[in-house]
C-alpha positions as CSV (number, residue, x, y, z in Angstrom):
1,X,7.8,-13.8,-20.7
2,X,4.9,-11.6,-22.6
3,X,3.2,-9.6,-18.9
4,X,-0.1,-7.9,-18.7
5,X,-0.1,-5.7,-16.0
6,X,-3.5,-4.4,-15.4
7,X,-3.7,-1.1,-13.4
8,X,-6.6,0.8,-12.0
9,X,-7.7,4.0,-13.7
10,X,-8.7,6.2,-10.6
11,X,-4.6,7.6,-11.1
12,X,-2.1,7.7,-13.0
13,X,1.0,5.5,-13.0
14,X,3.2,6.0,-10.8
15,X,0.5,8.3,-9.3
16,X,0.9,11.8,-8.5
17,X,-0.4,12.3,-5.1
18,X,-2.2,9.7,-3.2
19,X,-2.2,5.8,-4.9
20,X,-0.7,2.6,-3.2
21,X,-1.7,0.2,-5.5
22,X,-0.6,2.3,-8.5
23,X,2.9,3.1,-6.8
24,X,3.1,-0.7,-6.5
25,X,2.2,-1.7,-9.8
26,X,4.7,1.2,-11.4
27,X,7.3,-0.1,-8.9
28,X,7.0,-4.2,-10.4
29,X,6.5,-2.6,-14.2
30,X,9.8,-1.1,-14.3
31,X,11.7,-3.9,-12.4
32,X,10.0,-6.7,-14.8
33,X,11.2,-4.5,-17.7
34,X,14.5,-4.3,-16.2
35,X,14.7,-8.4,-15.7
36,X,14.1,-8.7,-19.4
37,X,10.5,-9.4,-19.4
38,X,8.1,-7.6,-22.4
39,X,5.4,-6.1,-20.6
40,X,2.1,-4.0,-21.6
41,X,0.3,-1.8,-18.9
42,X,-2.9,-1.2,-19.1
43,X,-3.1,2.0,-17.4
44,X,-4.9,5.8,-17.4
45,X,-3.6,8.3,-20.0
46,X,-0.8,10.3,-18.2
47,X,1.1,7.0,-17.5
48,X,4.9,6.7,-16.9
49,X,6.5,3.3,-17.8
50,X,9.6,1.5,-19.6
51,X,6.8,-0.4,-20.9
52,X,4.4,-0.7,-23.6
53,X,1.6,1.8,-22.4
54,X,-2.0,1.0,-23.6
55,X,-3.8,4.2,-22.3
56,X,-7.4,2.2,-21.0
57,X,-8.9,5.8,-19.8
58,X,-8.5,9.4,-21.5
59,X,-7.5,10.7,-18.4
60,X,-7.0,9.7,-14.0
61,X,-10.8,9.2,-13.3
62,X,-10.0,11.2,-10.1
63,X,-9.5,14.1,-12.6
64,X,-13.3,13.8,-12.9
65,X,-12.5,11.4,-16.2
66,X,-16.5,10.0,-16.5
67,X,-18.3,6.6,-14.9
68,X,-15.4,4.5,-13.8
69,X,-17.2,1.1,-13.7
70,X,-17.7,2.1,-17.8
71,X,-14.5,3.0,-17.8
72,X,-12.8,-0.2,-16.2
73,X,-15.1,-2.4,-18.4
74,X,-13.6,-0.9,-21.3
75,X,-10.2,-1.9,-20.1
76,X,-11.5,-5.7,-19.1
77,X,-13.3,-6.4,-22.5
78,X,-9.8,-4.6,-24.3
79,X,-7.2,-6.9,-22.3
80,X,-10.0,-10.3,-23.2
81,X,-9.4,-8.9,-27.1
82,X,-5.7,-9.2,-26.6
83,X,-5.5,-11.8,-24.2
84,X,-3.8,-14.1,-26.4
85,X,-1.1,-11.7,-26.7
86,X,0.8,-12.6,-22.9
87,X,1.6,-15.3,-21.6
88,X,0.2,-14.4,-18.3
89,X,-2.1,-11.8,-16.9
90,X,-1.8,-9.6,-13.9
91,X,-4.9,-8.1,-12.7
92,X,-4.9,-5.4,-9.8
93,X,-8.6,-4.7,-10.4
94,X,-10.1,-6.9,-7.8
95,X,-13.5,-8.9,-9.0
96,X,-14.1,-6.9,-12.5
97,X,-12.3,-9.3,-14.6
98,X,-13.5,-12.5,-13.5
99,X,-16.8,-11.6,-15.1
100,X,-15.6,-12.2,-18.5
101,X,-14.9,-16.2,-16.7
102,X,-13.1,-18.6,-19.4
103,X,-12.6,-15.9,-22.3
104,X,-9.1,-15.0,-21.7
105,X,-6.6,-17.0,-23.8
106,X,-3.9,-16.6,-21.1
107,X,-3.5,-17.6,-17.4
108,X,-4.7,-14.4,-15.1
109,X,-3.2,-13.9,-11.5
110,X,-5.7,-11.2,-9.0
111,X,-3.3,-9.2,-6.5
112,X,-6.0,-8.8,-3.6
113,X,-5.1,-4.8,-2.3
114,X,-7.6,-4.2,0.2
115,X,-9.5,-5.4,3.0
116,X,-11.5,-8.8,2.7
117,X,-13.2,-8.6,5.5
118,X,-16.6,-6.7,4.4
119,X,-19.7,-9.2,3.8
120,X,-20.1,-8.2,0.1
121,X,-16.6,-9.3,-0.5
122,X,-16.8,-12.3,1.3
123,X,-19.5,-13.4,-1.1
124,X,-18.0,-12.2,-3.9
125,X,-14.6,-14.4,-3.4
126,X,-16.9,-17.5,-2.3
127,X,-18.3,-17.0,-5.6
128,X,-15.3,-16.7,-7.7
129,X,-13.3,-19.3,-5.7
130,X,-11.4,-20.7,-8.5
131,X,-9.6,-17.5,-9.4
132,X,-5.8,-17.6,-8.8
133,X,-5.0,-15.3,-6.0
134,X,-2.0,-13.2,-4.2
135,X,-2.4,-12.0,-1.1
136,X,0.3,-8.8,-0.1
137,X,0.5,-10.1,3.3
138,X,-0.6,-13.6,5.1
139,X,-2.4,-11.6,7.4
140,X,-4.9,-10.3,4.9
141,X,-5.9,-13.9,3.8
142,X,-7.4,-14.6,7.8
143,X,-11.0,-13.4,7.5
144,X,-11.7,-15.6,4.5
145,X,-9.6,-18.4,5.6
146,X,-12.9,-20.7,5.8
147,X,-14.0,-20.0,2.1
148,X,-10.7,-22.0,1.2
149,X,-9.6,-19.9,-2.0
150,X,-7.1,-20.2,-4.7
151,X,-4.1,-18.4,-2.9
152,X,-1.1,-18.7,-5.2
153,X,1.3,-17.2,-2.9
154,X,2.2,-14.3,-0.7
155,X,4.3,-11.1,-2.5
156,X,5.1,-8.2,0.0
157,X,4.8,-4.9,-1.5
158,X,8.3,-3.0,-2.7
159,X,9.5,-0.1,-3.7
160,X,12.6,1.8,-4.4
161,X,13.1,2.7,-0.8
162,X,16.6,3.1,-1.0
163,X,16.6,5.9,-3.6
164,X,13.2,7.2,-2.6
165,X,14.0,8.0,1.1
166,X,17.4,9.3,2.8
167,X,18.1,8.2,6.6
168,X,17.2,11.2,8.8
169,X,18.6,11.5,12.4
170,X,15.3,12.0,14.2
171,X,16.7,15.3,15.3
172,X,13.9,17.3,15.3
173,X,13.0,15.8,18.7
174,X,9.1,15.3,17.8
175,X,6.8,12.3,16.9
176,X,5.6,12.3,13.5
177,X,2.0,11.3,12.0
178,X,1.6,11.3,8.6
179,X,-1.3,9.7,7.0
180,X,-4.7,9.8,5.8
181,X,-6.9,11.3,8.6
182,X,-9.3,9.1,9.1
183,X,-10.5,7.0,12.0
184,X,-8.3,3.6,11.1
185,X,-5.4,5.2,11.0
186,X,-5.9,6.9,14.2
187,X,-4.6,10.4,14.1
188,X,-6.6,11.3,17.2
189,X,-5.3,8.9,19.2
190,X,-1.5,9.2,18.0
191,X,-2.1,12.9,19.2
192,X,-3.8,12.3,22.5
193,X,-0.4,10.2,23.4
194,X,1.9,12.3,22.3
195,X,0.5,14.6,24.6
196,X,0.3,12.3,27.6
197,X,4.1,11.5,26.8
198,X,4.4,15.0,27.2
199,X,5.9,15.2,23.4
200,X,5.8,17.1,20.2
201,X,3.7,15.7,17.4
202,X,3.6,17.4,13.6
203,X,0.5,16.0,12.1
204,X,0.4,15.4,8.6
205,X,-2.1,14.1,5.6
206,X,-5.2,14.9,3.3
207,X,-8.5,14.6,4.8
208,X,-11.1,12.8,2.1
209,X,-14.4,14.0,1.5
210,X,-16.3,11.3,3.9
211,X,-14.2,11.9,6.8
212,X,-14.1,15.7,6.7
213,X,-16.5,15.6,9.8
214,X,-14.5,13.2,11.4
215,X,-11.7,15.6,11.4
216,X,-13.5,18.8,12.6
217,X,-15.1,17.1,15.3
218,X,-12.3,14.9,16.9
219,X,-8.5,16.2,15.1
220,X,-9.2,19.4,14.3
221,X,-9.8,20.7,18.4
222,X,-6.6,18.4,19.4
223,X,-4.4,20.5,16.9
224,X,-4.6,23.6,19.4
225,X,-2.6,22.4,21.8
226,X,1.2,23.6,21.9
227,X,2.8,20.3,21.9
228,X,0.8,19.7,18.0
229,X,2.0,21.3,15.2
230,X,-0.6,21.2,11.6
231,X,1.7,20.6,8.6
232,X,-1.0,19.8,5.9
233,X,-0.6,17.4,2.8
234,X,2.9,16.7,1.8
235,X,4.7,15.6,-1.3
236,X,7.3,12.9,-1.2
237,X,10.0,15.9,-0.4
238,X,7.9,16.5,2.2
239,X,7.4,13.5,3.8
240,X,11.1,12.1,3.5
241,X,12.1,15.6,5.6
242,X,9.3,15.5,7.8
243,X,9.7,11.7,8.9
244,X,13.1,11.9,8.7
245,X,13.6,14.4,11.3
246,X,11.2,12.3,13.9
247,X,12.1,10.0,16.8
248,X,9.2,7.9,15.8
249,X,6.5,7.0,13.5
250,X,3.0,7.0,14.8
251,X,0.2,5.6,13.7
252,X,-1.9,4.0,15.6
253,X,-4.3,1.6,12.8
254,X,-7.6,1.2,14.2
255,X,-8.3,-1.8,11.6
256,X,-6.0,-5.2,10.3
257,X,-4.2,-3.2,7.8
258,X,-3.7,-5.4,5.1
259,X,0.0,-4.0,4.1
260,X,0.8,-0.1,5.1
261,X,2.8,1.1,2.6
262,X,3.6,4.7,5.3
263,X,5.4,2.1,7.7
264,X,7.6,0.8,5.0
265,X,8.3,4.2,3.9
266,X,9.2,5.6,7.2
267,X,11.6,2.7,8.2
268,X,13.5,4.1,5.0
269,X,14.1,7.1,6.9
270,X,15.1,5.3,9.8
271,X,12.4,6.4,11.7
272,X,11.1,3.4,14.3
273,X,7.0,2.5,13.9
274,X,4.9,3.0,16.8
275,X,1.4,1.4,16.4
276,X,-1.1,-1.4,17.5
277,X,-0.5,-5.0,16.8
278,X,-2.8,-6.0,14.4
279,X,-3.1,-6.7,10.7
280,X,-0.3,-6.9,8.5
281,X,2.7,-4.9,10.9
282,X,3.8,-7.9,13.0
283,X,5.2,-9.6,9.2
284,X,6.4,-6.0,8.7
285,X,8.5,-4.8,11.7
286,X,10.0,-6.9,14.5
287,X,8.8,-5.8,17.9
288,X,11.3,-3.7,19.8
289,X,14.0,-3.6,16.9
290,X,12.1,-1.4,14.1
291,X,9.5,0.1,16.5
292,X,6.6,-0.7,19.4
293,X,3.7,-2.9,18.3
294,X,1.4,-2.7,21.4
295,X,-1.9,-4.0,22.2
296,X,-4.2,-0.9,23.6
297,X,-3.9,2.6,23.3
298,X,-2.8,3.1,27.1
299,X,0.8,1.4,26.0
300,X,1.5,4.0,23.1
301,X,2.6,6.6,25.6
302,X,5.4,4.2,27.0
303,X,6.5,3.5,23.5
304,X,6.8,7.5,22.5
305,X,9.4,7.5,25.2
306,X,11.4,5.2,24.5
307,X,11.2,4.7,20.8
308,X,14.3,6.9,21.1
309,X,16.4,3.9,21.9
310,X,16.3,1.8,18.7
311,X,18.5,2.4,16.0
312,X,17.4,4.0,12.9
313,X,19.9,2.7,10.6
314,X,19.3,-0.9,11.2
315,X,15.3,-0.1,10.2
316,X,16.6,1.2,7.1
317,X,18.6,-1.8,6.4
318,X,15.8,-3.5,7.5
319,X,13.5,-2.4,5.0
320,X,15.5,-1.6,2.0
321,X,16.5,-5.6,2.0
322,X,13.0,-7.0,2.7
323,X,10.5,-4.8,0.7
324,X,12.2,-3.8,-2.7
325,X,11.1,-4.1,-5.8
326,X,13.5,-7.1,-6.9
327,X,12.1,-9.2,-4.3
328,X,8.5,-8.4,-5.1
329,X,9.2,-9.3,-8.9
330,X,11.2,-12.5,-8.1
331,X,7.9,-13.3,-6.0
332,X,5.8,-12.6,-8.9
333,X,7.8,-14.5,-11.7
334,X,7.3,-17.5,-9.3
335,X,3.6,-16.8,-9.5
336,X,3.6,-16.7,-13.4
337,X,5.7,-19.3,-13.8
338,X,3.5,-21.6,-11.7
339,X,0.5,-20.4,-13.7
340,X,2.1,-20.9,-17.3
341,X,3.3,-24.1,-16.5
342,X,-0.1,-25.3,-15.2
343,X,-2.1,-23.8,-18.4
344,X,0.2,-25.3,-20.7
C-alpha cells in the first residue's frame, strides 16, 4: 500500500527532546516500512526515517523556523499536489487539512492527539463531521460523543518499549515524577504526598514558558524539603535510570489525559503508575496490578505505600505486549484498508 504520513513541523522526527505525537508517528513509519508498505513522510528537515522523506519545513519550527500556520499550509497544499500519489492519507495535523475539503485524490484518515474538549474544537469537529477519524484512546472520543462524528476506530499509541526501556528494580527506595511541570500533571500534588507518606520523591521535567510562574509559586518552595530531590530535564538515558530505580510512578493528571505516553514508558521499566482515575489510564493500566488509579488526592498517600507490592516485571510484560508498534500498525492497516475499500 502507497502511505502518506503527515507529521507536524514544530520537531523533528523522531524528535529530539520533547514530541509525543512525532515519537508516535516515527514509531508507525518505521514499522509500516518494515511490513512492506511504501511510505512518504511529510516531515521538518532534520527527519529520521526508512522512508521516503519530503522535508515540508527548512528546519523544526521550535528552532524558531518562521510562521508555522504558513508553514503547515505549505505542507497541506504540497500533499493535495501529490495526493494522487498514495492510496491513503494519514494526517496528524488536526483540522488544517480538511480545509482543502474534496481536492485530495486519495482517502485521508485524521489521528485526533489532543484534548477535544475545548469549545473552539468542539465547533470545529461539528463542522467537519464527515472527516474519517481515529481516536488514541475511547476515552478521548467522550466530550464530543453528542456531535456523533466519523470515528473509524480506536489505535493505542506504541513504541519500541522493549528496546527503549530496561526493567529497573525500584531500588533506589524513592517515588519518581517525571513530566512536564504544569498544573495537569500535578507535580505539586505528587510532592505534597510523597511527603505525607513520609517518602523520597526526585522530581523531574522542563518547565514551558506559560507555566514558569506556576512553578515558582507552587513547585519551586515544595523542592526544599529533604524528602525532594530537583533532578531537572532528562534525556531518555536519563529517564530509563531515573524511573527505573523508583518504587512508583507518580503523576497525579489533573485533566482526562487523552493517552500519556510517560505511563507507558514507565511500565517499561517496571515501575507501577500512581495517579487519579480519569482520562485515558483506566484502558491503560489495570487497577492494583500495574499501579493505583484513585479518585481524590487524599488516597495517593496510601498508594505510595504500598505501590511496593506489585510486581514490576509483569507491568513490563504488560506493556511491551499491549502498546507496541506492531499492534498500533496492524490497527492502522485496518483503518486504511476500510478506507481504500470504501473510496474505491
Amino acid at each position: 500500500m502507497k502511505i502518506a504520513q503527515v507529521a507536524p513541523l514544530f520537531a523533528p522526527v523522531p524528535p529530539t527532546d520533547y514530541g509525543g505525537t512525532e515519537r508516535i508517528v516515527h514509531a508507525l513509519t518505521q514499522e509500516l516500512v518494515k511490513r512492506g508498505h511504501d511510505v512518504t513522510l511529510f516531515a521538518s528537515a532534520g527527519s529520521h526515517t526508512s522512508a521516503k522523506l519530503r522535508s515540508s519545513s527548512p528546519t523544526p519550527l521550535w528552532e524558531g523556523g518562521g510562521d508555522a500556520l504558513a508553514w503547515h499550509a505549505l505542507e497541506v497544499e504540497e500533499l493535495v499536489r501529490r495526493s494522487a500519489e498514495f492510496d491513503v492519507i494519514h494526517s496528524h495535523l488536526d483540522i488544517l487539512p480538511w480545509l482543502s475539503g474534496d481536492r485530495y485524490d486519495a482517502p485521508l484518515v485524521t489521528t485526533m492527539h489532543g484534548r477535544l474538549d475545548p469549545p473552539e474544537v468542539r465547533k470545529l469537529l461539528a463542522e467537519f463531521r464527515d472527516w474519517p477519524l481515529v481516536s488514541i484512546s475511547n476515552s478521548q472520543r467522550r466530550p464530543v460523543e453528542d456531535l456523533h462524528l466519523n470515528w473509524v476506530s480506536t489505535v493505542y499509541h506504541g513504541l519500541d518499549l522493549e528496546h527503549m526501556y530496561s526493567l529497573g528494580n525500584g531500588g533506589g527506595g524513592y517515588l519518581a515524577f517525571v513530566s512536564r511541570l504544569t498544573p495537569e500533571k500535578g507535580p505539586a500534588i505528587a510532592i505534597q504526598a510523597a511527603i505525607k507518606a513520609g517518602m523520597k520523591i526526585v522530581v523531574a521535567g522542563n518547565v514551558p514558558d506559560p507555566e514558569k510562574e506556576f512553578f515558582e509559586t507552587e513547585v519551586k518552595p515544595l523542592l526544599k524539603n529533604p524528602l525532594v530531590e530537583w533532578a531537572g530535564e532528562l534525556d531518555d538515558e536519563g529517564k530509563n535510570k531515573v524511573i527505573g530505580g523508583a518504587m512508583g510512578f507518580i503523576v497525579p493528571i489533573q485533566w482526562d489525559e487523552p493517552f500519556g505516553l510517560a505511563f507507558i514508558e514507565a511500565l517499561a521499566t517496571g515501575t507501577p503508575v500512581i495517579s487519579i482515575e480519569r482520562g485515558s489510564l483506566p484502558e491503560l493500566i489495570e487497577n492494583g496490578r500495574h499501579g493505583f488509579l484513585v479518585s481524590n488526592e487524599g488516597e495517593l498517600v496510601d498508594a505510595c505505600k504500598k505501590v511496593d507490592r506489585l510486581d514490576r516485571s509483569e507491568c513490563r510484560r504488560w506493556v511491551i505486549e499491549r502498546f507496541n508498534p506492531g499492534r498500533m500498525a496492524r490497527g492502522y492497516e485496518a483503518v486504511y484498508e476500510r478506507l481504500v475499500k470504501k473510496a474505491a
